[in-house]
C-alpha positions, -999 to 999 in steps of 0.1 A, spaced: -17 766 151 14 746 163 29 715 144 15 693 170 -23 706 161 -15 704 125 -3 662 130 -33 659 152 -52 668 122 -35 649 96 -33 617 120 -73 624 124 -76 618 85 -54 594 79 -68 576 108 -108 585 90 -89 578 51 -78 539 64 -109 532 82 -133 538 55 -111 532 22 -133 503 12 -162 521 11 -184 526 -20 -171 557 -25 -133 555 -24 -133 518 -43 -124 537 -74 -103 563 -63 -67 553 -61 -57 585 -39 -79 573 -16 -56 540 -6 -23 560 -2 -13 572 29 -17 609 38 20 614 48 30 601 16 17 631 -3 41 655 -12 19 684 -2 11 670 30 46 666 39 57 700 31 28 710 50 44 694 81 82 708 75 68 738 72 44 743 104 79 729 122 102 756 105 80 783 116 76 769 151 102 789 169 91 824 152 55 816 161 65 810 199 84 845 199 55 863 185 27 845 210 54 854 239 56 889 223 20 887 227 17 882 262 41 907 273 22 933 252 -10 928 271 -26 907 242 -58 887 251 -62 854 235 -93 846 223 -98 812 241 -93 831 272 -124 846 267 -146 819 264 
């Protein structure tokens, strides 16, 4: 997966986490009414799908010119 994927993701829960951090459920959970980015895990998360960007674009290149078949190209 690429970094843009893995913010798609994280934007997707943030967006679901400030939509529905009223609810019953999350009303006593503090966690629940911080933002995602602002979690130190989540962050390194991102810097680190970015860091390995470059090396994950040689090997998908690397890939191709070996003959590789991805599997969304066989669906």
């Amino acid at each position: 997966m690429g970094p843009s994927t893995i913010k798609q993701i994280i934007s997707a829960l943030e967006y679901y986490r400030f939509h529905h951090q009223r609810d019953p459920i999350y009303q006593e959970c503090p966690d629940s009414h911080l933002p995602l980015r602002q979690n130190a895990d989540i962050r390194l998360i991102e810097r680190g799908c970015q860091a390995s960007e470059p090396k994950r674009q040689e090997e998908s290149q690397q890939m191709k010119a070996d003959g590789v078949i991805s599997r969304e190209s066989l669906c």
